[in-house]
Backbone atoms as SQL, in Angstrom:
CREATE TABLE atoms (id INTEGER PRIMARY KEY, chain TEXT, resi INTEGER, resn TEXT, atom TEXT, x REAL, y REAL, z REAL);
INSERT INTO atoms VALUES
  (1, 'A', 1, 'UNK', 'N', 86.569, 116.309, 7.868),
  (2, 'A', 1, 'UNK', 'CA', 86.765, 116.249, 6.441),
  (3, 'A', 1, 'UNK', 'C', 85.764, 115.270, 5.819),
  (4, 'A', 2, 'UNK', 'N', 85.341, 115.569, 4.837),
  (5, 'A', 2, 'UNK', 'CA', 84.474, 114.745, 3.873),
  (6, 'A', 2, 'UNK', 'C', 85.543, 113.653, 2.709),
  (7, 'A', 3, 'UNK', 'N', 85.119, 112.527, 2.595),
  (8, 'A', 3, 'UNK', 'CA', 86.127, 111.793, 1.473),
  (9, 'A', 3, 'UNK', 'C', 84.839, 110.590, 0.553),
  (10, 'A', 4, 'UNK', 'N', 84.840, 110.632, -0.431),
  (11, 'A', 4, 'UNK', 'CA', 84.468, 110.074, -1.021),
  (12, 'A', 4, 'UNK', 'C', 85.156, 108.700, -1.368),
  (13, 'A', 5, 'UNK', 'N', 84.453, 107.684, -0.573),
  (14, 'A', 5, 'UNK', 'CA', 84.809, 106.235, -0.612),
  (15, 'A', 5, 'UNK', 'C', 84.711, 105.465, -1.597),
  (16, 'A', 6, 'UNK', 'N', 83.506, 105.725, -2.604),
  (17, 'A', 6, 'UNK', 'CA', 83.626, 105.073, -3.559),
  (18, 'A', 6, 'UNK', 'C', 82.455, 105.661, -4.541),
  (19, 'A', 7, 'UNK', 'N', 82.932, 106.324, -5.601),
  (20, 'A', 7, 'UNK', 'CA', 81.911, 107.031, -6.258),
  (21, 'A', 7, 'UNK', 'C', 81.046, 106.546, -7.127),
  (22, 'A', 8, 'UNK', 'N', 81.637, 105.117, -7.486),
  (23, 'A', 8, 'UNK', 'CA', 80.500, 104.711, -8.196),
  (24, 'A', 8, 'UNK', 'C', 79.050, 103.726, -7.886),
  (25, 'A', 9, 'UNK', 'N', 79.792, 103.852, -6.327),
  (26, 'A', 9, 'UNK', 'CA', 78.198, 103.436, -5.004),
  (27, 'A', 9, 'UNK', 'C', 77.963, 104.615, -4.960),
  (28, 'A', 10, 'UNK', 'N', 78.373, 105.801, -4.753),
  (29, 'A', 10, 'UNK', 'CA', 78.316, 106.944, -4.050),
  (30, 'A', 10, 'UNK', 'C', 78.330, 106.403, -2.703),
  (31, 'A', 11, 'UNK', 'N', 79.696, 106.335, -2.237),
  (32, 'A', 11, 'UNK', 'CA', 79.786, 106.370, -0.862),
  (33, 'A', 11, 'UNK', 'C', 80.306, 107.388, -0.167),
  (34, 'A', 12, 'UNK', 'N', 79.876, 108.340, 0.747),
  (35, 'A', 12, 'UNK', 'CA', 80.723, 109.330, 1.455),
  (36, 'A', 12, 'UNK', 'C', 81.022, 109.122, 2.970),
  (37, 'A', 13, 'UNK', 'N', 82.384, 109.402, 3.510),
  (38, 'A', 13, 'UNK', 'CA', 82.697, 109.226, 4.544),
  (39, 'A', 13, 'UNK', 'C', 82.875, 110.851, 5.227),
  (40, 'A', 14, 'UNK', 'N', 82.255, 110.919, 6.621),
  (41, 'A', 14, 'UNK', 'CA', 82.827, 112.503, 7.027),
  (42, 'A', 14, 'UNK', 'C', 83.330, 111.989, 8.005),
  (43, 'A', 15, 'UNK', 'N', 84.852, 112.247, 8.433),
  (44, 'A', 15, 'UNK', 'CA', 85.750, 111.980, 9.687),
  (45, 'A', 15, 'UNK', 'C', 85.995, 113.104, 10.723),
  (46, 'A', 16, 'UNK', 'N', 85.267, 113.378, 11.731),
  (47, 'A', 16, 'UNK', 'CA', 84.894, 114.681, 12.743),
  (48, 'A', 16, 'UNK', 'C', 86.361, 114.314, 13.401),
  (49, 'A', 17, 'UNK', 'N', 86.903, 115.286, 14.178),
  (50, 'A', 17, 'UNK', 'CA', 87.393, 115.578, 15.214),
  (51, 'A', 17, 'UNK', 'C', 87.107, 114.876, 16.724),
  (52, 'A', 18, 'UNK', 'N', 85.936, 114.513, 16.909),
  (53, 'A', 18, 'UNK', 'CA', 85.450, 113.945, 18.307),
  (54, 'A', 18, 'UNK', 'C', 84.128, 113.687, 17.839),
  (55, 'A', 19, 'UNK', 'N', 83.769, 112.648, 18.562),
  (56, 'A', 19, 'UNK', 'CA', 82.707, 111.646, 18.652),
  (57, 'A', 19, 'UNK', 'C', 81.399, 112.917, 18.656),
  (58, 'A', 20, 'UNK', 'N', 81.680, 113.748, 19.479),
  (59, 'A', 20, 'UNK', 'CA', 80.597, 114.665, 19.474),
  (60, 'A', 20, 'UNK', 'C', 80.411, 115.363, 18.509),
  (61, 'A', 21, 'UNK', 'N', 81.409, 115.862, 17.807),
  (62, 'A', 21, 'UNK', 'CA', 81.537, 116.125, 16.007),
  (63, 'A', 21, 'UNK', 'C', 80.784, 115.473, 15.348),
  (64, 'A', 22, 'UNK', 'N', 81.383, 113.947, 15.002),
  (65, 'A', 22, 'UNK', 'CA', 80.682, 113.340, 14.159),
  (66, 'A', 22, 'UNK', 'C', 79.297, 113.269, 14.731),
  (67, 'A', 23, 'UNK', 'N', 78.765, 113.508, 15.892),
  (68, 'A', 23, 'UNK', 'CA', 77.513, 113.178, 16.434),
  (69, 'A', 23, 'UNK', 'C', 76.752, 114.091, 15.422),
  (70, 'A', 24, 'UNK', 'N', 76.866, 115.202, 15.832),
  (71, 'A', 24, 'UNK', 'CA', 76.568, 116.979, 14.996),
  (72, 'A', 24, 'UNK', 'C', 76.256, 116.570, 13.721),
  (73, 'A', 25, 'UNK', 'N', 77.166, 115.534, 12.973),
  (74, 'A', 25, 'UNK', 'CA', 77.592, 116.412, 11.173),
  (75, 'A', 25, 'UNK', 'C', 76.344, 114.891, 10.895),
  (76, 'A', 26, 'UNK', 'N', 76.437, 114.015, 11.848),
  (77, 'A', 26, 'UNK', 'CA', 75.182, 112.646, 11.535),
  (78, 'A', 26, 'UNK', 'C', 74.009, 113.180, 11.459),
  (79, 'A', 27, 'UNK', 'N', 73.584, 113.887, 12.707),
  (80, 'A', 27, 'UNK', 'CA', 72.691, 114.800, 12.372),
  (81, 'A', 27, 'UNK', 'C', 72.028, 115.912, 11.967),
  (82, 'A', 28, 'UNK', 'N', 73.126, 116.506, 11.570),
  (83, 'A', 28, 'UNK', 'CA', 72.999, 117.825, 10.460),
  (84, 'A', 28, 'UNK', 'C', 72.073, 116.909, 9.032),
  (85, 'A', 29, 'UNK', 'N', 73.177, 116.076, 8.466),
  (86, 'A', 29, 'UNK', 'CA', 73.177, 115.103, 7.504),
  (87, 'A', 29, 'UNK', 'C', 71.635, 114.471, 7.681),
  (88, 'A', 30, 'UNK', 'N', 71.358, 113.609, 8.692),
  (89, 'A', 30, 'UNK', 'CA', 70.236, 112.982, 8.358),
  (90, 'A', 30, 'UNK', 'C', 69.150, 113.834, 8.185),
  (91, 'A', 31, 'UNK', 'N', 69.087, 115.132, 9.063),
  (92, 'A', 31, 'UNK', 'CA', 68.044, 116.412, 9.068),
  (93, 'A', 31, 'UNK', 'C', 67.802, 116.922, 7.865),
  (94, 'A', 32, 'UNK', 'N', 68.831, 117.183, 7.205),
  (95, 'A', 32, 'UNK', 'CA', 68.991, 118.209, 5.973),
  (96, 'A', 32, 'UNK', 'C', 68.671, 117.878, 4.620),
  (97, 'A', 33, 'UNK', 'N', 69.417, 116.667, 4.880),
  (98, 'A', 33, 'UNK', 'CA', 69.596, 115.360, 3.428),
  (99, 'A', 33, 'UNK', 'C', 69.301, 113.815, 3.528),
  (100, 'A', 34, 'UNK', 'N', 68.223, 113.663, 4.534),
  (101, 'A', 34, 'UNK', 'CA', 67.379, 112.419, 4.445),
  (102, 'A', 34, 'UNK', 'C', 66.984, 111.928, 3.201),
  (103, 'A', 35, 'UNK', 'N', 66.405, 113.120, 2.542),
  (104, 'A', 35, 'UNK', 'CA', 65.983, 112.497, 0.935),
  (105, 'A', 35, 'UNK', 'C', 67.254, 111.915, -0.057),
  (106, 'A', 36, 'UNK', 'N', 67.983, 112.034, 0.085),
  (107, 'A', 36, 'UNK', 'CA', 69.511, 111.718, -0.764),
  (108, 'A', 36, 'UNK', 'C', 70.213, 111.223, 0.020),
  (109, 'A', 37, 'UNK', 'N', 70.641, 111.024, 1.448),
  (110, 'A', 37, 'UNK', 'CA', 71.576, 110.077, 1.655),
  (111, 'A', 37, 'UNK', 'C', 71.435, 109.757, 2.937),
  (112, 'A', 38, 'UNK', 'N', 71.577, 108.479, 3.099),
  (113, 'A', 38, 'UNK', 'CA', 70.910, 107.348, 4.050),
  (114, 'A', 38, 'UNK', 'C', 72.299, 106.489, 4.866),
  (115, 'A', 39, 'UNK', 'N', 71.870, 107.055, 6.175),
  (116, 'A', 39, 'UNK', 'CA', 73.567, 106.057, 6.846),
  (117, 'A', 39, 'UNK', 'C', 73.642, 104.836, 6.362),
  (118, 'A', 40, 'UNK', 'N', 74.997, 104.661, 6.451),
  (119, 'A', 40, 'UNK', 'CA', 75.860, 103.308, 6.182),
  (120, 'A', 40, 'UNK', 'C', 76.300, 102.861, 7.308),
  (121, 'A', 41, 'UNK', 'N', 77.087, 103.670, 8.213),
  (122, 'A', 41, 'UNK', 'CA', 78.275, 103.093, 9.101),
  (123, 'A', 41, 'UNK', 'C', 78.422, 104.111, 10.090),
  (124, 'A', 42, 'UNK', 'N', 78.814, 103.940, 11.017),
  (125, 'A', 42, 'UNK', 'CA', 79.403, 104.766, 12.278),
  (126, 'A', 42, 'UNK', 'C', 80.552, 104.047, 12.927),
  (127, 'A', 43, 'UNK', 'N', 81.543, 104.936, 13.053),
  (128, 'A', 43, 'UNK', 'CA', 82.181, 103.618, 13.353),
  (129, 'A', 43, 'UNK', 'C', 83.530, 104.902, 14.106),
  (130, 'A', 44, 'UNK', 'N', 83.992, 105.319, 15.261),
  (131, 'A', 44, 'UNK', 'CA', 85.369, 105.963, 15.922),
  (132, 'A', 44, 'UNK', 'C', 84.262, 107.431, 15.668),
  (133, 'A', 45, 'UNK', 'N', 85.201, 108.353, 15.444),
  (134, 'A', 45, 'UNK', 'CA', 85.012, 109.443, 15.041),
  (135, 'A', 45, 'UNK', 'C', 84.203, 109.990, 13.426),
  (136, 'A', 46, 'UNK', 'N', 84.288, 108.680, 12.474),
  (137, 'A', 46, 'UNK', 'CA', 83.574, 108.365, 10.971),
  (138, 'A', 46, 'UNK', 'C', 82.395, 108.244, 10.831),
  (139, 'A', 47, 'UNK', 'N', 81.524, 108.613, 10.517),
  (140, 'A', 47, 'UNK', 'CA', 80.013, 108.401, 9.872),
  (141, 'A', 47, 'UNK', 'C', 80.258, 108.277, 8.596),
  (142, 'A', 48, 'UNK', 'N', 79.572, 107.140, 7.917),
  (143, 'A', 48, 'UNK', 'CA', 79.582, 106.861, 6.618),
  (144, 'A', 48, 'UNK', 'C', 78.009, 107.236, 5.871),
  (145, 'A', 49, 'UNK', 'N', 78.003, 107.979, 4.649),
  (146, 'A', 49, 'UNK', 'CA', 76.750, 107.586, 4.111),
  (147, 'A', 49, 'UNK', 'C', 76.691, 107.319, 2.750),
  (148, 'A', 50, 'UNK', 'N', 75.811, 106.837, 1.755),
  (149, 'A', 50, 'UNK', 'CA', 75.481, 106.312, 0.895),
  (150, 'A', 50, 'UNK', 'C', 74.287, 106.982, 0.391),
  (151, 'A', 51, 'UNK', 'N', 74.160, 107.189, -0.897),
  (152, 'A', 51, 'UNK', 'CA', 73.315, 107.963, -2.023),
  (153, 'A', 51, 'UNK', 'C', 72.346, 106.679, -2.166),
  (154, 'A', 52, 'UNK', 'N', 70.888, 107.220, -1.730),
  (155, 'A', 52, 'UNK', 'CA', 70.069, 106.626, -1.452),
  (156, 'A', 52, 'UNK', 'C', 69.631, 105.819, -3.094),
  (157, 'A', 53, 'UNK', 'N', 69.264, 104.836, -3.271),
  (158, 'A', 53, 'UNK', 'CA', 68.883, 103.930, -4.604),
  (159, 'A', 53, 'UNK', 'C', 67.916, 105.021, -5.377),
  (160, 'A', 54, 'UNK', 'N', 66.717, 105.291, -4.655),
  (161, 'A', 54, 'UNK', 'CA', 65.761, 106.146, -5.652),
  (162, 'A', 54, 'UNK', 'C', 66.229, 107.681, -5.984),
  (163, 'A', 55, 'UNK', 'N', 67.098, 108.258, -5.044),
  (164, 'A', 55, 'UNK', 'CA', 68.004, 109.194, -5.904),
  (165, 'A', 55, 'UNK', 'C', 68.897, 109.877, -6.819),
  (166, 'A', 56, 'UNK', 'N', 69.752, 108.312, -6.724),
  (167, 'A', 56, 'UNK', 'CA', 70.410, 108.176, -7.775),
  (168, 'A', 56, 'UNK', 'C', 69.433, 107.797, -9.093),
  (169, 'A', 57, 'UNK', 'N', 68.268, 106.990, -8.612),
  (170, 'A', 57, 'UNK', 'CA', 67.992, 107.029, -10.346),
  (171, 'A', 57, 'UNK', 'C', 67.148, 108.313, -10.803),
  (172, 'A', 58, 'UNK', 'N', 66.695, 108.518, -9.608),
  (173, 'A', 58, 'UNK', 'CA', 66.391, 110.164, -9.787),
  (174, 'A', 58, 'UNK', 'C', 67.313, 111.430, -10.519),
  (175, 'A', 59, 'UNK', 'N', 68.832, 111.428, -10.150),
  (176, 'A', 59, 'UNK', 'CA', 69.578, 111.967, -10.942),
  (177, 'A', 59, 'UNK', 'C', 70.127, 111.789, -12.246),
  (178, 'A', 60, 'UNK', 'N', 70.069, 110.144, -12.235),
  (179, 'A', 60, 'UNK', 'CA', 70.040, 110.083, -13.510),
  (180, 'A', 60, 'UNK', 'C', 69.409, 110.409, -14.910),
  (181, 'A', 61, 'UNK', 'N', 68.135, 109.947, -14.397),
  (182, 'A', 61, 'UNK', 'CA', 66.996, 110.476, -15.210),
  (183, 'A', 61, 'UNK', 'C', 67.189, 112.156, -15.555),
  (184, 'A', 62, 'UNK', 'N', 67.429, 112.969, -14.908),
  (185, 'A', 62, 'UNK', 'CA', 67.576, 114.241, -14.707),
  (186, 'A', 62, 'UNK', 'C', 68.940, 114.508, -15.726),
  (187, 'A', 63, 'UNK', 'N', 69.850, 113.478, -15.731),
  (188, 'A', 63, 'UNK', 'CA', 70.980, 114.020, -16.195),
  (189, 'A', 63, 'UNK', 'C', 70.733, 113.629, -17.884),
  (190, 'A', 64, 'UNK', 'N', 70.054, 112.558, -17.856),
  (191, 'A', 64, 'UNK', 'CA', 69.592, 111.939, -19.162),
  (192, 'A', 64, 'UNK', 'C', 68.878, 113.146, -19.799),
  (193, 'A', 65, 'UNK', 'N', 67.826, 113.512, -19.523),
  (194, 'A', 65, 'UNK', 'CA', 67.002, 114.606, -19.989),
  (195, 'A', 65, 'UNK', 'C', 67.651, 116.044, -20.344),
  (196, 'A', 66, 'UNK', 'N', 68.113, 116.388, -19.169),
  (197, 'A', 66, 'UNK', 'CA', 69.220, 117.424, -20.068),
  (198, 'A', 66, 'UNK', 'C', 70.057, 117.171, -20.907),
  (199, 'A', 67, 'UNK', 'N', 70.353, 116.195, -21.373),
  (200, 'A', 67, 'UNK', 'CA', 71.487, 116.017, -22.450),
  (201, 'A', 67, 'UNK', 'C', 70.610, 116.172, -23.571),
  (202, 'A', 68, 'UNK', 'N', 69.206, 115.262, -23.601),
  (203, 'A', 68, 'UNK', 'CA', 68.786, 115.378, -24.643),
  (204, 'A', 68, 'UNK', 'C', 67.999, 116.719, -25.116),
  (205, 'A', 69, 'UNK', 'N', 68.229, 117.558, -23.980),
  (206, 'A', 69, 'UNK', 'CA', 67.453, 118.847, -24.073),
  (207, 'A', 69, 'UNK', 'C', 68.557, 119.586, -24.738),
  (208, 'A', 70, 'UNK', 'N', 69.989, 119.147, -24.688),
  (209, 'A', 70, 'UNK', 'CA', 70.881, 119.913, -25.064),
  (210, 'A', 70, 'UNK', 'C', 71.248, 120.006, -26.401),
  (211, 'A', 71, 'UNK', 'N', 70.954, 118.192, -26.911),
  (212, 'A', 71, 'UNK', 'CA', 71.372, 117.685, -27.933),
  (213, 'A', 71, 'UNK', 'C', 70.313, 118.324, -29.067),
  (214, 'A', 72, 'UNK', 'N', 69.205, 118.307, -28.700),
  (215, 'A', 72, 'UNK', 'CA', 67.915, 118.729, -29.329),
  (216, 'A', 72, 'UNK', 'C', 68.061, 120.452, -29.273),
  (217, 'A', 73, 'UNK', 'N', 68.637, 121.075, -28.729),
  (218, 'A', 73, 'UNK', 'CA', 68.703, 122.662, -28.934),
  (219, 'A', 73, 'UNK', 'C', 69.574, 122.511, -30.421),
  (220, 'A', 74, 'UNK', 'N', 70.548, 122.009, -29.789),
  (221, 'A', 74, 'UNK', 'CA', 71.567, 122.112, -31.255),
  (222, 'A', 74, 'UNK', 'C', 71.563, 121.906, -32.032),
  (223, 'A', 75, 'UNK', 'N', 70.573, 120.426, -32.595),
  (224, 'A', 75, 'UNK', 'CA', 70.331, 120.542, -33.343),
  (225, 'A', 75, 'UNK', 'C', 69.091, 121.231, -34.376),
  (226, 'A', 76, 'UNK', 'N', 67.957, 122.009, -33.593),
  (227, 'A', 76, 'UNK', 'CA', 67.544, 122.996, -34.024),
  (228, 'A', 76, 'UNK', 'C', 67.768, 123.725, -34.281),
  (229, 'A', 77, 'UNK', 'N', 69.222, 124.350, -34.119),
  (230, 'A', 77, 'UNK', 'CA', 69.894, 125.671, -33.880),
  (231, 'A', 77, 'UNK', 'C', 70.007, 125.502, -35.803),
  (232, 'A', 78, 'UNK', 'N', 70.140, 124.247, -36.223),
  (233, 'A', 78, 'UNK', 'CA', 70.555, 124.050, -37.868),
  (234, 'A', 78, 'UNK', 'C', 69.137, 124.011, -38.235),
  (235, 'A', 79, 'UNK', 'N', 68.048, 123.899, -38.116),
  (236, 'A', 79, 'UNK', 'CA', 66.687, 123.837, -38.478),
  (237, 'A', 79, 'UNK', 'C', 66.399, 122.462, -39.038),
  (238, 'A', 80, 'UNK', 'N', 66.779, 121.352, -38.901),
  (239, 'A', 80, 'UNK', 'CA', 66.424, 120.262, -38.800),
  (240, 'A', 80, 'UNK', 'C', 65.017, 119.622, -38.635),
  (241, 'A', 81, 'UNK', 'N', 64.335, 119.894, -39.632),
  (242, 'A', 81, 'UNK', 'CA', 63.032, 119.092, -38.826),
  (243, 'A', 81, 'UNK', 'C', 62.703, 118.099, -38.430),
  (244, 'A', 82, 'UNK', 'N', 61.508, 117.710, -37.696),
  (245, 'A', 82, 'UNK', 'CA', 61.500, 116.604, -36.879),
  (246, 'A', 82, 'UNK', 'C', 62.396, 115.843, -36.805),
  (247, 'A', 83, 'UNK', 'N', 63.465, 116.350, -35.912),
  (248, 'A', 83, 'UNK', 'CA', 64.250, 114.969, -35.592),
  (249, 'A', 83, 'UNK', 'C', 64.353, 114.422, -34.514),
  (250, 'A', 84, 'UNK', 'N', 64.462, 112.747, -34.106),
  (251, 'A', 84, 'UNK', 'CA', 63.599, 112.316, -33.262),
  (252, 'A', 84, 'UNK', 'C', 65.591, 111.599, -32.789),
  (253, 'A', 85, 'UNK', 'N', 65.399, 112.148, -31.406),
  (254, 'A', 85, 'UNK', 'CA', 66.354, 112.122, -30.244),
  (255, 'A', 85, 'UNK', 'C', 66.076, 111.092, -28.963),
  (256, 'A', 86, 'UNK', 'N', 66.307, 109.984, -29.449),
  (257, 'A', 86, 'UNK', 'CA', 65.701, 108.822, -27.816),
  (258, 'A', 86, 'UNK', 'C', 67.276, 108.421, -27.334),
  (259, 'A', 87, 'UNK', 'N', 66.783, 107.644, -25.862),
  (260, 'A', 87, 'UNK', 'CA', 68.226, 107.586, -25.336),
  (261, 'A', 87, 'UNK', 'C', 68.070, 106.161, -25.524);
């Protein structure tokens, strides 16, 4: 199972079945999603990981920009000219 430890670190925990499980899902994880999330912990049957620093501000930025892409449709949708949208 996957559990989210603390979302506003972005921490994720996956708890395998057997050591050889969690062995698998560590390295599925580091193979797949090296660029976004970076071990924390190993610890019984638990691998912990954490949302890497330059990703998160990577998503942010991303989430920032669409809003203002959103905010800025709509308000064209009224014909508004130049109107100037900063975050």
């Amino acid at each position: 199972s996957v559990t989210v430890l603390d979302p506003v670190k972005a921490v994720v925990q996956v708890d395998a079945a057997t050591v050889e499980d969690r062995d698998k899902a560590r390295a599925y994880i580091e193979k797949n999603y090296s660029n976004m999330l970076k071990l924390a912990e190993t610890q019984d049957n638990k691998v912990t990981f954490e949302y890497g620093e330059l990703y998160l501000r990577d998503f942010k930025q991303r989430l920032l920009e669409q809003a203002i892409a959103t905010i800025r449709n709509r308000i064209d949708e009224f014909g508004v000219a130049e109107p100037s949208i900063t975050a």
